[in-house]
C-alpha positions in Angstrom: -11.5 39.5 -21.0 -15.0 40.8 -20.5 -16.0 37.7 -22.2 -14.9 35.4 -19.7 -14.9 37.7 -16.7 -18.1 39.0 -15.1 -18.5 42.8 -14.1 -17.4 42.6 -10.8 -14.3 39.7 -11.6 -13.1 42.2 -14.2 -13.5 44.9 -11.2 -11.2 42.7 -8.8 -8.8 41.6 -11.3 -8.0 45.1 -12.1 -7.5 46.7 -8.6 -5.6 43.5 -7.2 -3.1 44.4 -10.6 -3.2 48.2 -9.9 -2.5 47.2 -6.1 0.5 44.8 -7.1 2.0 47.6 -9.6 2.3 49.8 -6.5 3.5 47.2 -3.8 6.7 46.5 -6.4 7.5 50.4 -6.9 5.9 50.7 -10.4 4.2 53.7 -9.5 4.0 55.5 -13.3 2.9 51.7 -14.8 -0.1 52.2 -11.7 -1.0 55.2 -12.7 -1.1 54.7 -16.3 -3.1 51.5 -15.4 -5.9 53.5 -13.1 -6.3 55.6 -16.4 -6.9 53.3 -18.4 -8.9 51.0 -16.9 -11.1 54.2 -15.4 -10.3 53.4 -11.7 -11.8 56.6 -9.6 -10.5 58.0 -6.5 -12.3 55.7 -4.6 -9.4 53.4 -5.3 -7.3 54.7 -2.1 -4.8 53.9 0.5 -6.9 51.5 2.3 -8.4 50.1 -0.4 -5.0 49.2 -2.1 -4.0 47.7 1.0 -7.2 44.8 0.9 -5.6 44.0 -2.6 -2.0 43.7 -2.0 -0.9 40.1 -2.3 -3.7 39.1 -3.3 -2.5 38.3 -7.0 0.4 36.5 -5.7 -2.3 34.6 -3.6 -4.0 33.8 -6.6 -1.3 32.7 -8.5 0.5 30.1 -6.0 -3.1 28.8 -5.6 -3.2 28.2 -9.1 0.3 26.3 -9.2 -0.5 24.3 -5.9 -4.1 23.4 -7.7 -2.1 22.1 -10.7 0.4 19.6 -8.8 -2.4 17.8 -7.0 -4.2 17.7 -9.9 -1.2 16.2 -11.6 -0.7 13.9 -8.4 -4.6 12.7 -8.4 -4.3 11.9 -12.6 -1.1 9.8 -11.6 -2.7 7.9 -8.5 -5.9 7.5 -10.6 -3.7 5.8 -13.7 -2.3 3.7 -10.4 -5.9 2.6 -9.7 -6.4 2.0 -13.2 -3.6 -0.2 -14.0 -4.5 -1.9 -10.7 -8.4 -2.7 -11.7 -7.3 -3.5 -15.4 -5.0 -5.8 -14.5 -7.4 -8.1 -12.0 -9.7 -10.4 -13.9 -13.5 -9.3 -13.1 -14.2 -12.8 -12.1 -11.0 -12.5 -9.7 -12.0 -8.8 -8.4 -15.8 -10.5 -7.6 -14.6 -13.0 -5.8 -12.2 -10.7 -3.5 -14.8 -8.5 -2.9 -17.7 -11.0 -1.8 -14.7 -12.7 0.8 -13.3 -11.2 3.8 -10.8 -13.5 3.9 -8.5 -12.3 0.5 -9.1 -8.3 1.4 -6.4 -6.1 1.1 -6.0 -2.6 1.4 -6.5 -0.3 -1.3 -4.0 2.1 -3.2 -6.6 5.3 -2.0 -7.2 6.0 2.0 -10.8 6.6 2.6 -10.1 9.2 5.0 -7.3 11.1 6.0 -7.2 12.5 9.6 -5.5 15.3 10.6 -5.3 17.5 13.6 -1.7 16.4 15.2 1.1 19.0 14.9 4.0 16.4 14.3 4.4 13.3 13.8 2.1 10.4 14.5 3.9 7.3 16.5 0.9 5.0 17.4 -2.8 3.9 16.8 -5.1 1.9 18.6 -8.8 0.9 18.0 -11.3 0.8 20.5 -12.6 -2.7 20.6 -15.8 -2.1 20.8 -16.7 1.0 19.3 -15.7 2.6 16.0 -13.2 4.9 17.7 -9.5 4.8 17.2 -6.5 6.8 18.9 -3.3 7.8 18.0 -0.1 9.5 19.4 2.0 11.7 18.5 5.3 13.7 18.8 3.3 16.6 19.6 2.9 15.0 22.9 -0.6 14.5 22.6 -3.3 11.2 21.9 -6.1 12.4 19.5 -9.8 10.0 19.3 -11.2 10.2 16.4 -14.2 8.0 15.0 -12.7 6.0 11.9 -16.7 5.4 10.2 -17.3 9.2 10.2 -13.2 10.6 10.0 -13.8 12.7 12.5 -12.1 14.3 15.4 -13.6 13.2 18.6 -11.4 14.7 21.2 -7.9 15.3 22.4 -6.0 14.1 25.3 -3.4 16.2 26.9 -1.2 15.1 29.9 2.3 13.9 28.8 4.8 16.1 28.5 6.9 14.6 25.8 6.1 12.1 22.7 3.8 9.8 22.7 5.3 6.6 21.7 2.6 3.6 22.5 -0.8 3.0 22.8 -3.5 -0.1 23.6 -7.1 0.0 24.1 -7.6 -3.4 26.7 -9.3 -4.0 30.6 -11.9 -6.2 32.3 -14.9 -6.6 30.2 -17.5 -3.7 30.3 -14.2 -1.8 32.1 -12.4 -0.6 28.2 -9.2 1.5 29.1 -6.8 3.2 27.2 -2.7 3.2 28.0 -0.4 5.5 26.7 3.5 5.7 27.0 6.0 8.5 26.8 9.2 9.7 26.9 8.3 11.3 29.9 9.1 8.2 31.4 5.2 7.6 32.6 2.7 5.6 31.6 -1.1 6.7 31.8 -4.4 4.8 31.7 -7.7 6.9 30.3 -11.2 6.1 31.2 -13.5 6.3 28.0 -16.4 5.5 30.2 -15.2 9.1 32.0 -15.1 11.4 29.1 -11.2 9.6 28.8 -10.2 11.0 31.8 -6.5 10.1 33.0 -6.9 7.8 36.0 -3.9 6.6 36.5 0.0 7.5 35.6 2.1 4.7 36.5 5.9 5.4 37.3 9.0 3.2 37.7 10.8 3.1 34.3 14.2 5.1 34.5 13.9 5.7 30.9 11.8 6.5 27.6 8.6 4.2 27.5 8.4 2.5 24.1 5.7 0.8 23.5 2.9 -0.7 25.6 0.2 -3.7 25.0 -2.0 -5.1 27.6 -1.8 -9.0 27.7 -5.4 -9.7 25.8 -8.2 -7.4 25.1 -9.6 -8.2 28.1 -7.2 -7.9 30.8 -6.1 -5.8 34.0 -2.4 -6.8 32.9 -0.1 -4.7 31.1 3.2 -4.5 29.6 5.9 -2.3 29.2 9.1 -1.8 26.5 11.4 1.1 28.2 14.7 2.5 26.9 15.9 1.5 30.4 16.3 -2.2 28.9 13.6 -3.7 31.1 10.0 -5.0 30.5 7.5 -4.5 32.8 4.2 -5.9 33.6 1.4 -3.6 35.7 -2.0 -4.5 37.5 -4.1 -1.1 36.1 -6.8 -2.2 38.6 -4.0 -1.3 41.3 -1.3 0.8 39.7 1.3 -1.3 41.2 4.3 -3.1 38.2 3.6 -6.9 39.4 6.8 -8.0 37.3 10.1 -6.0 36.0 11.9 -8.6 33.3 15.5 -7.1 32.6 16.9 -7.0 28.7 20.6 -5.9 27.6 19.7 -3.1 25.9 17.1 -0.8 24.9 13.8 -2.2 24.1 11.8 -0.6 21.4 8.9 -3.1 21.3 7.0 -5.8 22.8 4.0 -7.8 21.7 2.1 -10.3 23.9 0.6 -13.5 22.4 -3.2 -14.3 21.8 -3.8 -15.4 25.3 -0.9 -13.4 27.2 0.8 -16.3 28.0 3.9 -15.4 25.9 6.1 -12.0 24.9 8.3 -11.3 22.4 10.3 -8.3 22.2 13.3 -6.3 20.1 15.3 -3.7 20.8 19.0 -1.7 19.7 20.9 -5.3 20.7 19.6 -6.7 17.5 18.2 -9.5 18.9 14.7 -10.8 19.4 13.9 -12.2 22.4 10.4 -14.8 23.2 9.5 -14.9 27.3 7.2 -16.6 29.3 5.4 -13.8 30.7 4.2 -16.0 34.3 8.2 -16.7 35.2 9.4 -13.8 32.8 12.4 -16.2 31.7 13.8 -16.3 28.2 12.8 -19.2 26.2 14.3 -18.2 22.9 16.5 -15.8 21.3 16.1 -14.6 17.5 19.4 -13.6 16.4 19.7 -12.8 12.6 18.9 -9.0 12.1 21.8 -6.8 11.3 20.3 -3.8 12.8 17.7 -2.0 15.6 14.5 -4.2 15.7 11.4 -2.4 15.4 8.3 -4.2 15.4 7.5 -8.0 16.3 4.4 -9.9 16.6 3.1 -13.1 16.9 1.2 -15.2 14.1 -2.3 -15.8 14.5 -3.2 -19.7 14.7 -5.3 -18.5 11.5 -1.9 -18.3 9.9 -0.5 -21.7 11.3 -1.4 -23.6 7.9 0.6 -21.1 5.8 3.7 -20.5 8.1 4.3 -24.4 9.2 4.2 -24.9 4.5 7.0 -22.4 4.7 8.6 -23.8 7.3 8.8 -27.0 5.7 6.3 -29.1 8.2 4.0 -31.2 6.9 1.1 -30.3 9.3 0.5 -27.2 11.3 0.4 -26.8 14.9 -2.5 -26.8 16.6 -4.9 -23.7 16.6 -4.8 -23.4 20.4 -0.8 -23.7 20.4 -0.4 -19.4 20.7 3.3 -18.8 20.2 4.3 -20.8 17.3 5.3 -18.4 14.5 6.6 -14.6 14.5 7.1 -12.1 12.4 9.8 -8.9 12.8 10.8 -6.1 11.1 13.9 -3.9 11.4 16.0 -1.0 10.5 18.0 -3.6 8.3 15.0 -2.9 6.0 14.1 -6.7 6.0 11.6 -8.8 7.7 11.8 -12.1 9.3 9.8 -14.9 9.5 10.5 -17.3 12.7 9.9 -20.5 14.1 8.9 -19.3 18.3 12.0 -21.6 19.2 14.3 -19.7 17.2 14.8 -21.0 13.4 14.6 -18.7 10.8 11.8 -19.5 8.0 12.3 -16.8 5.3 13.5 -13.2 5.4 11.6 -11.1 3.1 13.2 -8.2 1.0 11.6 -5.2 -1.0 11.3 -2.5 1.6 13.6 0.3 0.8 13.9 2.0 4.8 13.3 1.0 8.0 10.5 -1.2 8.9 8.4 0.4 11.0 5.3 -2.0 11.8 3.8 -5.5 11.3 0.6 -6.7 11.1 -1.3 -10.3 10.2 -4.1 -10.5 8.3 -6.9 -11.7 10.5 -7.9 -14.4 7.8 -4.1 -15.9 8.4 -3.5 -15.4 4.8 -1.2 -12.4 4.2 1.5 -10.3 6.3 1.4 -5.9 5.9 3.9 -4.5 6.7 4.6 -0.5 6.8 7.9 1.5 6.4 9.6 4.7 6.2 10.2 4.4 2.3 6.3 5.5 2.5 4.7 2.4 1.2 2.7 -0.3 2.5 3.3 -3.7 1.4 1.0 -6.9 1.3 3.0 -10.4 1.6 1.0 -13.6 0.4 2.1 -16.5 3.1 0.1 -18.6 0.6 2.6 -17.9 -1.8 5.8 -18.3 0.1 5.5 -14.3 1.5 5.8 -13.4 -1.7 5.0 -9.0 -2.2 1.8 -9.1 -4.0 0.5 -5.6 -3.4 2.8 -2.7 -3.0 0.7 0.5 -1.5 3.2 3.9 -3.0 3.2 6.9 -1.3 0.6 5.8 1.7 1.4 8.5 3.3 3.3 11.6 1.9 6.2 10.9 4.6 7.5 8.0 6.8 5.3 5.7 7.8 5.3 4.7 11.4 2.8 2.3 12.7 -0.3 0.2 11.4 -3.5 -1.7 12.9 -6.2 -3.6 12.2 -9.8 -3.5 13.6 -10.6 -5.1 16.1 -13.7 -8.0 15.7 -16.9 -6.4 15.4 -18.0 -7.7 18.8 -15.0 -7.9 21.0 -17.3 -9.6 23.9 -18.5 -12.2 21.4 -15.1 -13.1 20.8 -14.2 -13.8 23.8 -17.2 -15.8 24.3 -16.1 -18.3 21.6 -13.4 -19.5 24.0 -14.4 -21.8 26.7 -11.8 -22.9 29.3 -9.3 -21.3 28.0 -9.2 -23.0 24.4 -10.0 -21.6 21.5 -13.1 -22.4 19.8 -13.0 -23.9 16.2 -12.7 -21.3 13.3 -16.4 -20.1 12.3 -17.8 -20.9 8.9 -17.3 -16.8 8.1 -15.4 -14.9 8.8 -16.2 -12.0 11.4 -13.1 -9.7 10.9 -13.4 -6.1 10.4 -11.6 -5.4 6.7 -10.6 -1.9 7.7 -6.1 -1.0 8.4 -5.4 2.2 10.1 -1.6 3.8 9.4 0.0 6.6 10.7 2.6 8.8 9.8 5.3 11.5 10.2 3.3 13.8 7.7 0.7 14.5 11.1 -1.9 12.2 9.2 -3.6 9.1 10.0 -5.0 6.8 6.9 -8.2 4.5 7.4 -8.1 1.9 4.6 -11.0 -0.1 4.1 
């Protein structure tokens, strides 16, 4: 022992034995053990007292140690199988173009702070902050370059269910929903003070997006079966759009012109969000929907091949395609009008969020069988990456990064059309995920 140990390791080791003899009753096997080991009187009461537990301490150290270590080896034979099984001309190639990224099988950070479960994220369009919400009823900012925690926002009193960074340009704002029934508007520019709390829902608030990134105009998904659609400058709800039944989530096209939302009836439903009339209804899920979102025109080419057209719609046509997930455990690919394209299979729980691939090219989807999955619309959706064990419990919600330059974005548009596709692409490749395990996962 004296071999391996130093002097005073030797020292420890033997009082923190002497010290667990004693706490289990073994008093003659301590006493024999002081003797023999030549531990003095200085060895008291108080003394035993530091060292009580503190084998046991050591021990269950030792065994948690070993599982991760086991759990790293197996995620790093993952990775392996993963690299050896891409050509290197094929992994080149991915890495020099935006357009073919896809998330890794390893986060690059993990952030954690929240006490329970995390239900949405949201990225600050311009800078490189993103929040999330959480059971524990609060909304954490955190910057997703440096994972780390930025500050914490405390004002509803239950869940957090929905967030969305959006506003005037130069006026970024931040809206959060509850199940407090309010909905509250944070000023980044103020140290994200809480500026506004906007009542009228009778219910749970599910989610909430503001119409485009640069917008006054939001919209609500409430449990009370009703959408509604606020002015933040004012505070007042400008529109209330009545469901049949409890609406978990809405998403707004490109250019706000065009909702689609899903709820417990089953059914998803596309409005036009001036006259907030139904324009079609997407009937096919056999359970609760989840999540929905519109395609990106980036994606037009690849969803009008699967839908069987022989050209795609134009790029400044903004509600063409959609995609939906659902506690059925599918999701759906749609024609706007209503026709079903494909439904896609492999998820083994609820699907819990959607998003597109800025570069049109693949659909990720997150569920709570704790993966993330990577669908090539290239190669009719086909699963091409699975992500296992993305988080270590259900996973609830994901996003993408917003353009580097939000403002230079919207400056490619010009009266109200959308300027042709650039050369390169100027996406962010970085995915945010969250999660009931109280962690959120930055991929990129």
């Amino acid at each position: 022992m004296s071999q391996i140990l130093t002097a005073g390791q030797a020292g420890e080791l033997h009082k923190s034995m002497v010290a667990y003899l004693s706490s289990i009753g073994a008093t003659q096997s301590s006493t024999t053990l002081r003797e023999e080991l030549e531990i003095g009187d200085g060895f008291d009461e108080t003394t035993r007292k530091k060292y009580e537990g503190l084998l046991e301490k050591k021990w269950t150290g030792i065994a948690r140690l070993q599982r991760k270590i086991l759990d790293l080896e197996a995620r790093l034979a993952s990775l392996q199988a993963e690299l050896d099984s891409t050509p290197s001309a094929a992994r080149a190639k991915q890495n020099k173009n935006p357009e073919n990224w896809l998330p890794g099988s390893l986060s690059t950070y993990t952030l954690e702070s929240h006490r329970d479960a995390i239900t949405c994220i949201a990225f600050h369009p311009v800078f490189t902050s993103v929040a999330s919400g959480s059971e524990d009823c609060t909304i954490k900012i955190w910057d997703w370059e440096l994972g780390e925690l930025e500050q914490t926002l405390k004002g509803h009193t239950r869940a957090v269910s929905g967030l969305d960074f959006g506003g005037q340009k130069g006026q970024t704002l931040l809206a959060s929903c509850s199940g407090d029934l309010t909905i509250k508007i944070w000023d980044p520019s103020k140290d994200y003070a809480n500026t506004r709390t906007l009542h009228g829902h009778d219910h749970s608030v599910s989610a909430v997006h503001f119409l485009t990134p640069t917008s006054n105009l939001l919209v609500s998904a409430s449990r009370d079966a009703s959408l509604r659609v606020w002015d933040v400058t004012t505070g007042f709800c400008v529109k209330t759009i009545q469901a049949n039944d409890w609406l978990r989530t809405v998403s707004p096209s490109i250019d706000g012109k065009w909702l689609v939302s899903g709820g417990r009836d089953q059914a998803v439903t596309v409005w036009d969000a001036s006259t907030a009339e139904p324009k079609a209804a997407l009937l096919g899920h056999e359970n609760d929907i989840q999540c929905c979102v519109f395609a990106p025109p980036s994606s037009y080419k690849y969803m009008a091949t699967l839908a069987g057209h022989k050209a795609p719609p134009p790029a400044d046509s903004t509600a063409e395609f959609i995609a939906t997930g659902s506690r059925d455990k599918t999701i759906k690919l749609w024609e706007s009008r209503g026709r079903l394209i494909k439904t896609l299979t492999g998820h083994d729980n609820w699907v819990r969020g959607l998003v597109f691939h800025p570069g049109g090219k693949y659909l990720i989807s997150v569920s709570d069988d704790k993966t993330m999955r990577c669908w090539d619309l290239s190669q009719e959706a086909r699963c091409v990456k699975t992500v296992d064990s993305a988080h270590e419990r259900f996973v609830t919600c994901i996003r993408w990064a917003p353009l580097p330059n939000n403002e230079a974005a919207a400056a490619s548009e010009t009266n109200g059309s959308v300027a042709k596709t650039p050369a390169k692409p100027t996406f962010q490749c970085a995915i945010a995920t969250g999660s009931a395990d109280s962690c959120v996962r930055v991929f990129k």
